[in-house]
C-alpha positions in Angstrom: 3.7 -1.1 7.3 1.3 0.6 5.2 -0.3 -1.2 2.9 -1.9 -0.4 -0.4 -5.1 1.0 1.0 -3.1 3.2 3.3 -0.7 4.6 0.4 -4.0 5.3 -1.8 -5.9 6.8 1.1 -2.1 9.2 0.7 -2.4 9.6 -3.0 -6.2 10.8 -2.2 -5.5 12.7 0.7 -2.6 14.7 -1.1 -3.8 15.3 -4.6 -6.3 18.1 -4.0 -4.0 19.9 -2.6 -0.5 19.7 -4.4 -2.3 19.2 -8.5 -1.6 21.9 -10.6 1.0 23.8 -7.9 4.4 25.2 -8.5 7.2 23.8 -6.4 9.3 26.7 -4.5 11.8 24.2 -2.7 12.2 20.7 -1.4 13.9 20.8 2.0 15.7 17.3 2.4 16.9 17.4 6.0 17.5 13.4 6.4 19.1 12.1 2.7 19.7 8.7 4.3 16.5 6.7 3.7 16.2 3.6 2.4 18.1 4.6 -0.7 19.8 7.8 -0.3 18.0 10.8 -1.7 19.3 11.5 -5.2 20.9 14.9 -5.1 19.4 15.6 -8.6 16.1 15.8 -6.6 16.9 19.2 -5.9 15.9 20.2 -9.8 12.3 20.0 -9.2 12.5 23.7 -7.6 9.6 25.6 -9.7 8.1 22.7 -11.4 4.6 22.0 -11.8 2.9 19.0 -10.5 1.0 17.8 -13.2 -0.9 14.7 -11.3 0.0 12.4 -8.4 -0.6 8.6 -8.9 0.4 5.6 -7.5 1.7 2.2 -8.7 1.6 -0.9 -5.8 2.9 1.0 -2.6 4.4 3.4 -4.1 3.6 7.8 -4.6 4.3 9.1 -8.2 4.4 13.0 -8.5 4.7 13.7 -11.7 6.8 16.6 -12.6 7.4 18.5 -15.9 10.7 16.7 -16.7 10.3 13.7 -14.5 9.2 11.7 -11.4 9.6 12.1 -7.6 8.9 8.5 -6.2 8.0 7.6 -2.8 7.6 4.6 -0.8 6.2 5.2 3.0 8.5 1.8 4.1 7.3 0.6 7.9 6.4 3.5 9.1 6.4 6.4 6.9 3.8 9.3 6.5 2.6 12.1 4.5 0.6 15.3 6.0 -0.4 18.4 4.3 0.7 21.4 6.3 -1.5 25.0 5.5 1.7 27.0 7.3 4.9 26.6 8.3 5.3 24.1 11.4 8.9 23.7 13.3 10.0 20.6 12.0 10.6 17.4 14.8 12.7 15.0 15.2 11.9 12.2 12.4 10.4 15.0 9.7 13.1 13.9 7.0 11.5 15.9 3.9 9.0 19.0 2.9 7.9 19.8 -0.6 6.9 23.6 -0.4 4.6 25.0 -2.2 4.5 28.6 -4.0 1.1 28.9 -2.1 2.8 27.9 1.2 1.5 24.5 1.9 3.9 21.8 3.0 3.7 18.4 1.9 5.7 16.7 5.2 7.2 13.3 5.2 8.0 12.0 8.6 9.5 8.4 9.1 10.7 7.6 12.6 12.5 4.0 11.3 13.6 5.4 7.8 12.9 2.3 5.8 11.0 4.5 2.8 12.4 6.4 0.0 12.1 9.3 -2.2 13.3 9.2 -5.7 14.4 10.8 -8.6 13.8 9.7 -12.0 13.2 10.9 -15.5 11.2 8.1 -16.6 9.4 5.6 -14.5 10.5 2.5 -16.8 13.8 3.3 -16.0 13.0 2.9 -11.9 14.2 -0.5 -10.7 11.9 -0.6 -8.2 9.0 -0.4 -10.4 10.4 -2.9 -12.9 8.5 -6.7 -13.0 5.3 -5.9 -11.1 2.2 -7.5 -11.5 -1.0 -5.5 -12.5 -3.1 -3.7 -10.1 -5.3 -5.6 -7.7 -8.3 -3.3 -8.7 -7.3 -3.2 -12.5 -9.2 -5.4 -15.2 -5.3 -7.0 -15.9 -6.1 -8.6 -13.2 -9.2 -11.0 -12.9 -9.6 -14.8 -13.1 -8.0 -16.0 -15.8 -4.9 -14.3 -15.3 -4.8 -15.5 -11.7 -6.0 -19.5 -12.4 -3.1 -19.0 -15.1 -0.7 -17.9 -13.1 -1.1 -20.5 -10.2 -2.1 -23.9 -12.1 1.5 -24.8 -11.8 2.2 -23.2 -8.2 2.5 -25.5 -5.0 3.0 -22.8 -2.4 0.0 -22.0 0.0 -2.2 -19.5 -2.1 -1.4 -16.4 0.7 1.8 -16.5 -0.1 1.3 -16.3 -3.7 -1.2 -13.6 -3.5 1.1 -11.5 -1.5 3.8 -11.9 -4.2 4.2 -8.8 -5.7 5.4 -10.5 -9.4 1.8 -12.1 -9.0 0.1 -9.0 -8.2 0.9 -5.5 -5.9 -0.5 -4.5 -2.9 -2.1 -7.4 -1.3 -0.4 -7.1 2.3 -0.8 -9.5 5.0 -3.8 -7.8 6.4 -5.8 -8.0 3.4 -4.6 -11.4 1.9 -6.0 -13.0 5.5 -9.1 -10.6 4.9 -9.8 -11.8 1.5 -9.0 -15.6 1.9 -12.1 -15.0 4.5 -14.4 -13.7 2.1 -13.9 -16.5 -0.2 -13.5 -19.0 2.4 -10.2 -20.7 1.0 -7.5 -21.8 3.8 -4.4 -19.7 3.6 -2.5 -22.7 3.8 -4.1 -24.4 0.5 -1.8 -25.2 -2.2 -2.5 -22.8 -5.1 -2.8 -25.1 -7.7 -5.7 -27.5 -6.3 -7.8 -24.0 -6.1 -10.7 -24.4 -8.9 -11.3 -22.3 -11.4 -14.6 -21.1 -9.3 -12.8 -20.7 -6.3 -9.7 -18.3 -7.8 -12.7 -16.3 -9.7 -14.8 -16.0 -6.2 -11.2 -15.0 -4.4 -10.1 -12.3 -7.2 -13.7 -10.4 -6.1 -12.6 -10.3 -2.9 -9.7 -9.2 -2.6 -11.0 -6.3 -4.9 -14.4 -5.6 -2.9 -11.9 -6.0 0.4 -9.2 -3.2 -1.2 -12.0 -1.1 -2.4 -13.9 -1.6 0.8 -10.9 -0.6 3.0 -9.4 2.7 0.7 -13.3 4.0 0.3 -13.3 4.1 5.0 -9.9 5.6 4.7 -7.3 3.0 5.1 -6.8 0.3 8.3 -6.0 2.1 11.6 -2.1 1.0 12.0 0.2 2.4 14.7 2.1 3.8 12.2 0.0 5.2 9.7 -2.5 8.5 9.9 -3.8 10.2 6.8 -2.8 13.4 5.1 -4.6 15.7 7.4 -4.0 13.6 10.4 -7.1 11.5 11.0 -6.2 7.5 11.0 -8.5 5.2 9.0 -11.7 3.3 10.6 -11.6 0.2 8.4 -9.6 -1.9 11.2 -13.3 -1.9 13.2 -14.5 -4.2 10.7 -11.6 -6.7 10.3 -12.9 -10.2 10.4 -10.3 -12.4 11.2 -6.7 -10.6 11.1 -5.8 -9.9 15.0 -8.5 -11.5 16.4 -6.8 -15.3 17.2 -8.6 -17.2 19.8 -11.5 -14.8 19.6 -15.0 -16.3 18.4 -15.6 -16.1 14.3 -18.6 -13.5 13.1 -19.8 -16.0 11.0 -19.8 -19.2 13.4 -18.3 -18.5 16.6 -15.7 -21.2 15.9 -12.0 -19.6 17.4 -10.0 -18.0 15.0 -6.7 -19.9 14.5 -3.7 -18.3 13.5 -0.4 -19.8 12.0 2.7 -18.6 10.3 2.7 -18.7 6.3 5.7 -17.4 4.9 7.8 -15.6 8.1 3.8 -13.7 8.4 1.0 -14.3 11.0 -1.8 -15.5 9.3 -5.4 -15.6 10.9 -8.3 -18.1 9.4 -11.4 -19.6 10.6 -10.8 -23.6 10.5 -14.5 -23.8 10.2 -15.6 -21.1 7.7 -12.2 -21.5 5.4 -11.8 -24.9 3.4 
């Protein structure tokens, strides 16, 4: 699935070339996605889009009278197109341009979405998130707030999007590295220190990750079809039974809440 790096590395990849373009017609050849495509989707014909921005995993286009959502799901993708390209098998949407470029949206599984909504606080979806991994909202205090009370192994709580959005299973094992704290620890017996030393990793990891261009996934390529290089510098996610950077100690991996976690015993306390 992509994860928030990924759908940023979208948002960036997109922007430059959709901003400040009229809409000349959305081609919906797939409506059954996740959620059904909203039939009133088919208004933003000859809109503007004003800016494209992005809350957790999710696209926002905005429009002159609304939002188009989407949400990429397992294995979703968006590409910029210059010209017209015979559509295959699992390209499900195009937004075209005046100018004639093609945003595509192929998803061979069909677990992602686009919506249709005049105001994002009336989106489900979007309702009872948690701030932004890379916002201010979301620093130490908030975080050593939130878990004080919280027995559940700290990845899981990281990777709760009510806690805060974004933080897949990649980079919650990524991060939990960084600030060598055991995935399995209980939130609430992490000091203050710690949950300050782990918020500043999981931004620098994020930041790290979206400024390379996203993690490689099977899945997942970039707007103009290159994949992202981050996954070469992956410290401990895939890489059970191989040696640690750090000590040479084997990474372990376990499963922490139905996901496969990877930690160095050693390194992690």
């Amino acid at each position: 699935m992509p994860e928030l790096p990924e759908v940023e590395t979208s948002r960036l990849g997109i922007r430059p070339y959709l901003q400040n373009q009229k809409i000349h017609q959305i081609i919906v050849r797939q409506p059954k996605l996740r959620w059904p495509i909203d039939t009133d989707i088919v208004q933003i014909n000859g809109q503007i889009i004003e800016d494209i921005q992005r809350r957790a995993k999710y696209i926002l286009i905005k429009l002159q009278t609304g939002w188009v959502v989407i949400h990429l799901g397992m294995s979703g993708s968006l590409r910029i197109l210059q010209q017209e390209k015979p559509a295959e098998k699992h390209d499900h949407v195009d937004l075209v341009m005046e100018n004639g470029v093609i945003l595509r949206y192929t998803d061979p599984r069909r677990f992602g979405a686009w919506l249709w909504t005049p105001f994002l606080e009336w989106l489900p979806q979007l309702k009872n998130l948690g701030p932004e991994p890379l916002s201010d909202d979301f620093n130490a205090d908030y975080l050593y707030s939130t878990l004080s009370k919280r027995k559940v192994p700290i990845k899981s709580l990281i990777m709760d999007n009510h806690v805060v959005v974004g933080v897949g299973n990649i980079y919650a094992s990524e991060s939990l590295f960084m600030a060598k704290i055991l995935p399995s620890r209980l939130a609430n017996t992490l000091t203050y220190e710690e949950v300050s030393l782990l918020v500043q990793s999981i931004k620098l990891v994020l930041a790290k990750s979206i400024a390379q261009g996203g993690t490689t996934l099977r899945d997942f390529a970039q707007s103009d079809g290159k994949p992202g290089y981050f996954v070469q510098q992956l410290q401990v996610y895939g890489r059970a039974q191989l040696p640690c950077f750090e000590c040479n100690t084997l990474i372990k991996s376990q499963r922490i809440g139905q996901r496969n976690t990877f930690y160095c015993e050693s390194c992690q306390k």
